[in-house]
C-alpha positions in Angstrom: -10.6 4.2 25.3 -8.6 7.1 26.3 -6.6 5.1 29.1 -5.8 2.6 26.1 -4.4 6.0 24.0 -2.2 7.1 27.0 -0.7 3.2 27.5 -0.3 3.5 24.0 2.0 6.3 23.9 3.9 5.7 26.9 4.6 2.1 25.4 5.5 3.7 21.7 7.6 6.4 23.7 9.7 3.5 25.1 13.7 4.1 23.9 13.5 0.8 22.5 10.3 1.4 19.8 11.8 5.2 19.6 15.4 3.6 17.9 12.8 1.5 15.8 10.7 3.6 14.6 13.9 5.7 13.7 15.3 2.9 12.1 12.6 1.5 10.2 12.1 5.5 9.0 15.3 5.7 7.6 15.6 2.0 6.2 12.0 2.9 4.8 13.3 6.0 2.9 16.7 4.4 1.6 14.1 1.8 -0.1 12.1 4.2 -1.5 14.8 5.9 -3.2 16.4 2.5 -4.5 15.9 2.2 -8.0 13.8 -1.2 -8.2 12.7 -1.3 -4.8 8.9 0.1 -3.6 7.2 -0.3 0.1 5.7 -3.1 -0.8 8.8 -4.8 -1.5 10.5 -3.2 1.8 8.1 -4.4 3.9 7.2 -8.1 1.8 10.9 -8.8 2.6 11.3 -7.7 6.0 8.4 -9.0 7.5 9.7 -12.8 8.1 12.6 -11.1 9.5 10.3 -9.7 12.7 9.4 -13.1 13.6 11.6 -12.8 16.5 10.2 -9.5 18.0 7.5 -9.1 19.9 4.1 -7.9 18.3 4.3 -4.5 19.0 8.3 -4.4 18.4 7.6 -6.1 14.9 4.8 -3.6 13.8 6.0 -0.6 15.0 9.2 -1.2 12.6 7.2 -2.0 9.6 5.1 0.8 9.9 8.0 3.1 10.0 9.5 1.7 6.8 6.2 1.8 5.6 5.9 5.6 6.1 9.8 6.5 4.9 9.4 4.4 1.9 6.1 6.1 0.9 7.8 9.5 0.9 11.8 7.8 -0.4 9.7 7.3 -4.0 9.7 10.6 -4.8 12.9 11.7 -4.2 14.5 9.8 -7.5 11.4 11.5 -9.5 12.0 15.2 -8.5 15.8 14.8 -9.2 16.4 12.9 -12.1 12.4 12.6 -13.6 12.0 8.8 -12.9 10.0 7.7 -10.3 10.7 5.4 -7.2 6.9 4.6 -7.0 3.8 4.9 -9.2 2.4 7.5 -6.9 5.5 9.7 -7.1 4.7 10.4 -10.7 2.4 13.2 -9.5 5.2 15.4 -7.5 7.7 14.7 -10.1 6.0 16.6 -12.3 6.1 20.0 -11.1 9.9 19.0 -8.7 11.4 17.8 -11.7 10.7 21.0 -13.5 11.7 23.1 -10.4 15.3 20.5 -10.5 16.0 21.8 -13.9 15.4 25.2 -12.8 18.0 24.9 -10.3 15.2 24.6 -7.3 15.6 21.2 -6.7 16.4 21.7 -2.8 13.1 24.1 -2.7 11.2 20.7 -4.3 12.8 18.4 -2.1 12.0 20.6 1.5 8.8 21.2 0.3 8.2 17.2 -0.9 9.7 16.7 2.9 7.5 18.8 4.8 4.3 17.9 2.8 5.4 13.9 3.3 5.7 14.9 7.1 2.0 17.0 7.1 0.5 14.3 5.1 1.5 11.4 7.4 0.7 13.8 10.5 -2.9 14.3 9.5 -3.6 10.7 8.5 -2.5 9.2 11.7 -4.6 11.3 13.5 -7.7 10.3 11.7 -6.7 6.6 12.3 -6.1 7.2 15.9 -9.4 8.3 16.7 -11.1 7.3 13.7 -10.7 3.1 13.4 -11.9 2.4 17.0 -15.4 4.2 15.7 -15.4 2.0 12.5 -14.6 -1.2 14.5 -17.6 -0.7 16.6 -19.6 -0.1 13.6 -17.9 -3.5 12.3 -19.3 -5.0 15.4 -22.8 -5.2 14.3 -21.7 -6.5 10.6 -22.8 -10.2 10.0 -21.7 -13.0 7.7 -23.6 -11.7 4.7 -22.6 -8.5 5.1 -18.7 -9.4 5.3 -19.0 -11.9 2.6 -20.2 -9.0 0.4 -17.4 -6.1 1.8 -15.1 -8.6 0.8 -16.5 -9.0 -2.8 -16.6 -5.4 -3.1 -13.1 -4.8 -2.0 -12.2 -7.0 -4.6 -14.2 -5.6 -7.0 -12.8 -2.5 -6.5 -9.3 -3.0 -5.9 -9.3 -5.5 -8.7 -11.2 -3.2 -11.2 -11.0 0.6 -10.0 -7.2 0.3 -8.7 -5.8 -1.9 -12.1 -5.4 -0.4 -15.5 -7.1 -2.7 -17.5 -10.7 -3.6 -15.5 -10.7 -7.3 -17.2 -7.2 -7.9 -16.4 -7.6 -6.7 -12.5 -10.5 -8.4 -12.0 -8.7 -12.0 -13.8 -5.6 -11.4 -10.9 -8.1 -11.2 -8.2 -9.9 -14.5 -9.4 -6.5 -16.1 -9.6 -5.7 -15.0 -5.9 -8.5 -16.4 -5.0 -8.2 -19.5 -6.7 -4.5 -19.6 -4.9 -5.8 -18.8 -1.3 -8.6 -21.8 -1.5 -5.4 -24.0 -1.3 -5.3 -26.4 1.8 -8.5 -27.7 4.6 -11.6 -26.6 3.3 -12.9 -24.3 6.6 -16.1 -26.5 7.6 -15.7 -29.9 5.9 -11.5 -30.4 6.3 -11.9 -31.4 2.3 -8.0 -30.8 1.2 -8.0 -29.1 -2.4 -5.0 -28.3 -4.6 -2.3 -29.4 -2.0 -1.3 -32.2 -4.6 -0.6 -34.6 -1.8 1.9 -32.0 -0.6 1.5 -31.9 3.7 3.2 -27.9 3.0 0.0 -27.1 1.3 -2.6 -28.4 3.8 -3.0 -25.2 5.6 -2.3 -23.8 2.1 0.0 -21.0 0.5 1.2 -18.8 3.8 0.4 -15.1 2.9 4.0 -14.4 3.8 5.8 -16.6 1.3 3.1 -15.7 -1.1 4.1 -12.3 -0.3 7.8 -12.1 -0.7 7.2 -14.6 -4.3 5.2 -12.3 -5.8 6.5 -8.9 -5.2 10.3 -10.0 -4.7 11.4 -12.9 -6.6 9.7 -11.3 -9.5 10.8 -7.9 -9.1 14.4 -9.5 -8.9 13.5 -11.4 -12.8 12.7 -7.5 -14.0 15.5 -6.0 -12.4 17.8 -8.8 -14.6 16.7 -7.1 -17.5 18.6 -4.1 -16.5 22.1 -3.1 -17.7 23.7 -4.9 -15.0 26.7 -3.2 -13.5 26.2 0.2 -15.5 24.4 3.1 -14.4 24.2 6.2 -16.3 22.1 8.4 -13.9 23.8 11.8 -12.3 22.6 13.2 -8.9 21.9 16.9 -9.6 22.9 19.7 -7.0 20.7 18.8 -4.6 21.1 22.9 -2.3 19.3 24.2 0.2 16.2 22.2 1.6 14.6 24.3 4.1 11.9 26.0 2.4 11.6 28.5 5.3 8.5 28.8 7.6 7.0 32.1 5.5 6.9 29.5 2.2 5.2 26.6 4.3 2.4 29.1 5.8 1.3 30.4 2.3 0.9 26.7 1.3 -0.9 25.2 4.7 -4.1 25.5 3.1 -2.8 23.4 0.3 -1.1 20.8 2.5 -3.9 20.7 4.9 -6.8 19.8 1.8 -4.8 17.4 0.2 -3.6 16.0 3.2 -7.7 14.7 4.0 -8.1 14.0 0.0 -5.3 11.3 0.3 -6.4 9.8 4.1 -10.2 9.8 2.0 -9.2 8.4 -0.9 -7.0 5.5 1.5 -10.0 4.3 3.0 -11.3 3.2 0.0 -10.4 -0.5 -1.0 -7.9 -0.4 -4.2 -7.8 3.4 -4.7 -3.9 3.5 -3.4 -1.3 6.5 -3.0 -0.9 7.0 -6.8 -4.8 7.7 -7.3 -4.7 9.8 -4.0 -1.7 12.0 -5.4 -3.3 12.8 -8.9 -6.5 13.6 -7.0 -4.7 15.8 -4.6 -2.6 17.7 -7.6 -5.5 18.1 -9.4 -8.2 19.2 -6.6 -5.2 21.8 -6.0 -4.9 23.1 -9.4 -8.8 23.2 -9.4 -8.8 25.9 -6.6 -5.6 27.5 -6.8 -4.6 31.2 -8.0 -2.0 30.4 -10.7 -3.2 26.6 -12.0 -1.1 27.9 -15.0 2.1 27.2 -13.1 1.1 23.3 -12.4 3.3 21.5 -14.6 6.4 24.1 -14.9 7.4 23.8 -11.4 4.5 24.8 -9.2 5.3 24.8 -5.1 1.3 23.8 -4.8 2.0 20.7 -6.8 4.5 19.3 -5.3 2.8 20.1 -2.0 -0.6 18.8 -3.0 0.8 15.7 -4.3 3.1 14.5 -1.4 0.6 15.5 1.3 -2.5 13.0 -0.4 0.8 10.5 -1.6 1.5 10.3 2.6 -2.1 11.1 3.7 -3.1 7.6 2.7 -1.2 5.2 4.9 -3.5 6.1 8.0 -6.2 6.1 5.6 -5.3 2.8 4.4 -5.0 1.7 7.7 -8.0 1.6 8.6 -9.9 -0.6 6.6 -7.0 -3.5 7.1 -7.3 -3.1 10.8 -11.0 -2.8 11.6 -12.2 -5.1 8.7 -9.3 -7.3 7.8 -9.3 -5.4 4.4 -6.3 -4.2 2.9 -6.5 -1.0 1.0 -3.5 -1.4 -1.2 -0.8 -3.8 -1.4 1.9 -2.2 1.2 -1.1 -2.8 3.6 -1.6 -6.5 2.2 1.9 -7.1 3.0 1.9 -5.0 6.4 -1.2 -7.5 7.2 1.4 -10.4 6.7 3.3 -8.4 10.0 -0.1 -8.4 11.7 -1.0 -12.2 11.3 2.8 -13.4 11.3 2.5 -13.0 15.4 -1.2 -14.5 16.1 -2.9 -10.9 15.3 -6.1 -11.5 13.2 -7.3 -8.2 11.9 -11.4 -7.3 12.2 -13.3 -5.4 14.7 -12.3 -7.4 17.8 -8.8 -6.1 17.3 -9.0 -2.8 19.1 -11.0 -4.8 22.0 -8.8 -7.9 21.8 -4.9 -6.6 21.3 -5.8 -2.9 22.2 -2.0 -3.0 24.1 -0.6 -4.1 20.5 -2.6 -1.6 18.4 -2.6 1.7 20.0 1.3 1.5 20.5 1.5 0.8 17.4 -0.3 3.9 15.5 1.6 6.2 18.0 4.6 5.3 16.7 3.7 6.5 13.5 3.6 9.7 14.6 7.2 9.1 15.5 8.3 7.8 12.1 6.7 10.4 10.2 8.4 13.2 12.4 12.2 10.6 12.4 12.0 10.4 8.4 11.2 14.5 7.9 14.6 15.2 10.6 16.2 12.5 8.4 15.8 13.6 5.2 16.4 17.4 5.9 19.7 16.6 7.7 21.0 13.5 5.5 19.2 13.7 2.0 22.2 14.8 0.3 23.8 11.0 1.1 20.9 9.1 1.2 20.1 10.1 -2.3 23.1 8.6 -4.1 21.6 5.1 -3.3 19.3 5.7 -6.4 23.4 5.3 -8.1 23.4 2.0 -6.8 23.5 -0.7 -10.3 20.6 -3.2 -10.3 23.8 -5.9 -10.6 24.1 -5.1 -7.2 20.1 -4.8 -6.2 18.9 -8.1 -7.8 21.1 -10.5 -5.9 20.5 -8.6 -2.3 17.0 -8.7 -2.9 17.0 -12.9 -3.8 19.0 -13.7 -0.7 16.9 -11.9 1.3 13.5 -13.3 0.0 15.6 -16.7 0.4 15.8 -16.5 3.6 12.2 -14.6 4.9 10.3 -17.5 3.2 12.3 -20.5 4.8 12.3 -18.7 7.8 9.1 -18.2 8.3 8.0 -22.0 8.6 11.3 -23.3 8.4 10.2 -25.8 5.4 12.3 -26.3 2.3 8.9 -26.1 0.1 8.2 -22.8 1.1 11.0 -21.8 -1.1 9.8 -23.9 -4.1 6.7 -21.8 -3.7 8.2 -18.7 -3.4 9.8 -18.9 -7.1 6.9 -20.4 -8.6 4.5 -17.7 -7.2 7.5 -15.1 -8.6 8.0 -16.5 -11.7 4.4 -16.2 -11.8 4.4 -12.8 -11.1 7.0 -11.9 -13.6 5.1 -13.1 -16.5 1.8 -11.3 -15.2 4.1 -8.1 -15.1 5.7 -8.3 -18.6 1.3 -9.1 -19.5 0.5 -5.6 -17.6 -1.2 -8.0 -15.1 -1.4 -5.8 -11.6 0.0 -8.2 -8.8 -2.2 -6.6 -5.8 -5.2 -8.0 -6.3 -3.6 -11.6 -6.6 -2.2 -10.8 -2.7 -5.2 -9.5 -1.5 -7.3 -12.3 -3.2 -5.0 -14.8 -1.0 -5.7 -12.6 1.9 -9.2 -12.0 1.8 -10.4 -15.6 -0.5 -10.6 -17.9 2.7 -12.5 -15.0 5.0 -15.4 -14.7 1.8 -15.3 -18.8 1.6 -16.0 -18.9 5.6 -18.4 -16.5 5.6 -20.6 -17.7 2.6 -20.7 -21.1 4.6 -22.3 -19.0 7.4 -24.5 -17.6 5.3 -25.5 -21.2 3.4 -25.8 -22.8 7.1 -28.4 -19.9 8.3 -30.5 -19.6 5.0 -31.0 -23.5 5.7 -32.0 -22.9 9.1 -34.2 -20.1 8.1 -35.9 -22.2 5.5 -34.8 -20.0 2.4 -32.2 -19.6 -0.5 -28.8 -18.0 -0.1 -29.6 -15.3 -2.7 -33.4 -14.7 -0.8 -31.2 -14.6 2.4 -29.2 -11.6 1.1 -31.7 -9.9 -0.6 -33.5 -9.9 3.2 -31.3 -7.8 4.5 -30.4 -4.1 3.5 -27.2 -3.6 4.1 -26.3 -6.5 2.0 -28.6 -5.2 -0.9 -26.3 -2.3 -0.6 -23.4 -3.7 -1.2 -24.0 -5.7 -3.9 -25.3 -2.5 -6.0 -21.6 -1.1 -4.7 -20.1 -3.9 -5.6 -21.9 -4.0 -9.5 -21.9 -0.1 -9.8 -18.2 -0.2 -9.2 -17.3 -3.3 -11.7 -19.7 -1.1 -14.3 -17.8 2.1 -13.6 -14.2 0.3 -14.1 -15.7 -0.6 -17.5 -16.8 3.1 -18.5 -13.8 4.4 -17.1 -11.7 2.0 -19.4 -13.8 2.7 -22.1 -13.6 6.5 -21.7 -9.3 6.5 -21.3 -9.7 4.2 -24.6 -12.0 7.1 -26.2 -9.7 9.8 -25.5 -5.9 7.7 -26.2 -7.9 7.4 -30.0 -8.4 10.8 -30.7 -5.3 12.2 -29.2 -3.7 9.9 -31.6 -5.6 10.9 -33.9 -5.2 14.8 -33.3 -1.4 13.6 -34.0 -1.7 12.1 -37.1 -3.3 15.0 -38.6 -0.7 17.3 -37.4 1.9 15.2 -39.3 
């Protein structure tokens, strides 16, 4: 293992991965900061475009964007209070607060060097930590994988999603999607509609780039077109100095291991990570007062749990095949666009692919820190640019990634079905990652249930006495039913509590 580590860093050390990894970094953070735009976007439309590289060229570039988008989200929040990304909502409100108090180069250093801390510690944990889960994996069987698929649906489709009914209804609809084409044992074709495009049914890429681009281009046409009203504050100095970093390391350090946590679970995703961080800091810290005014801890604690979960996330997609979020869906796409098929053969099967791979993350967390500190005062006047401008970019380029991909006419027919689609599930608060990860993880629950239904023959007894045989599998269905339950209460609960704010309200009036 540790002769795999070391030919994974000399390859990832290579001037050729270095200039991508630096270039994916800063590509990764100018998305971010792009009003409109989110990782999963970046990385949706630029993964047809690393068809031509090799496997480890291809990855290590979308990782890289992955990590400088992830941190780019923020910036637009802390300087003018709206936020590149769901999970930047958390540091924005503290750096917002410190913007207006004329600290909004203190928020943005201290946003930078969390990002960079964050990323740091979660990449470690990857690099030493998915090998030992993808041994574990080793021993998992059909019925076991047929039910950590249902629960990572369950749980990205209830726990990650607003609304628990409406999660849960995109999941089923992505599964519906991805049981287009051969049927796995019998060849049966279903929903191809006599279309020969559809036999090996809707690719994951130009489901990908449909979904997240075409109809992120339909919202960004309800914009005001060429106009733009926003005003890039005085951005100042960014280097908190070394004193201000040591007194929060503590900070950094806990919420760093709260956001890598909180990314190995299925559906929990960066925005859940960087609440829990904010609020796990305010639980401990000194002055909790000061959370919400412009606190350095919340800033810090957010960012570092924000960029703590892309190793976290990591994990689960490469040992399991399990996406955590949807960046990772789409980063997925990157993995199985060149022949990689994520699970726990991986690390014994494409070790030369892999390690090189989570080394150079290290890289692009360390390219996009030095990038921000030395060219954040330019790179944030791209959140100026008008969405007249964005929209038409963005439909070119998801144009061409889903011709290219397969180089057939239909794909593109596809692509703005699946997007128009997706826009009218958006404007229904419908959350579009399920709907991925149900394409994604649909055909490896349908091939595993066959498994399942082929040995409970042979062994003479029902599917459901088969599971109920084993423990593990007993185990995660009460996972799988405790977490659909809990997305319920949990509704139930934020429901509760909206009612009597209002209500609080109304008699104030």
């Amino acid at each position: 293992m540790f002769d795999q580590i070391l030919n994974g860093a000399l390859v990832a050390f290579q001037l050729q991965h270095i200039l991508l990894a630096f270039g994916g970094a800063m590509l990764g953070i100018i998305l971010g900061a792009m009003p409109g735009v989110s990782a999963t976007l970046g990385i949706a439309l630029l993964v047809p475009f690393t068809f031509g590289m090799s496997a480890v060229s291809g990855l290590i570039f979308l990782g890289a964007v992955y990590c400088g988008a992830i941190y780019g989200g923020s910036i637009v929040g802390i300087l003018i209070n709206v936020p590149g990304t769901p999970a930047a909502v958390a540091a924005m409100l503290d750096g917002y607060e410190m913007t207006k108090q004329g600290k909004g180069g203190l928020a943005l250093g201290l946003d930078i060097s969390a990002s960079f801390v964050g990323g740091q510690v979660s990449t470690v944990f990857l690099l030493f930590g998915a090998p030992l889960v993808a041994m574990v994996a080793l021993e998992i069987r059909s019925a076991e994988f047929f039910w950590i698929v249902i629960f990572a649906m369950s749980t990205i489709g209830a726990i990650g999603a607003g609304s628990p009914i409406k999660g849960l209804m995109s999941g089923i609809l992505g599964l519906v999607i991805g049981s287009a084409g051969m049927h796995p044992m019998t060849g049966t074709l279903r929903y191809s509609f006599s279309q020969p495009a559809l036999y090996e049914g809707v690719p994951v890429i130009v489901a990908l780039v449909g979904l997240f681009s075409i109809s992120q281009v339909l919202m960004l046409a309800e914009g005001k077109g060429m106009d733009t009203q926003l005003k890039i504050p005085r951005i100042g100095k960014l280097w908190p100095g070394w004193k201000t970093l040591w007194s929060l390391k503590k900070c950094m350090l806990r919420a760093s291991l709260v956001g890598t946590t909180v990314g190995v679970i299925p559906g929990a995703g960066a925005d859940i990570a960087a609440f829990i961080g904010r609020s796990e800091a305010r639980r401990v810290s000194k002055e909790p007062e000061k959370f919400g005014k412009g606190s350095m801890e919340g800033v810090v604690a957010a960012e570092a749990a924000n960029n703590g979960v892309v190793g976290g996330s990591l994990i689960p997609m490469l040992t399991l095949g399990i996406p955590g979020n949807a960046v990772t869906a789409a980063l997925l796409g990157g993995l199985l666009i060149h022949g990689l098929i994520p699970g726990p053969h991986l690390f014994s099967d494409a070790p030369d692919v892999l390690y090189p791979f989570i080394f150079s993350l290290f890289l692009a967390n360390l390219f996009f820190a030095v990038g921000a500190f030395t060219g954040l005062k330019w790179v944030a006047k791209v959140v100026l640019v008008p969405q007249g401008i964005i929209a038409p970019m963005v439909t070119a380029l998801a144009v061409i990634g889903a011709f290219s991909y397969r180089n057939i006419l239909f794909d593109i027919g596809i692509t703005l079905l699946l997007g128009l689609i997706g826009y009218i599930l958006r404007k229904a608060k419908f959350p579009l990652a399920p709907i991925i990860l149900g394409i994604i993880l649909g055909p490896l629950a349908e091939e595993n249930l066959d498994r399942v239904v082929t040995l409970a023959g042979a062994h003479g007894t029902s599917v459901f006495g088969f599971f109920f045989s084993r423990t593990l599998t007993l185990v995660l269905i009460v996972l799988t039913f405790a977490a659909i339950i809990y997305s319920f209460y949990r509704d139930h609960r934020s429901r509760k509590h909206l009612k009597e704010a209002m209500a609080g309200r109304q008699k104030e009036q």
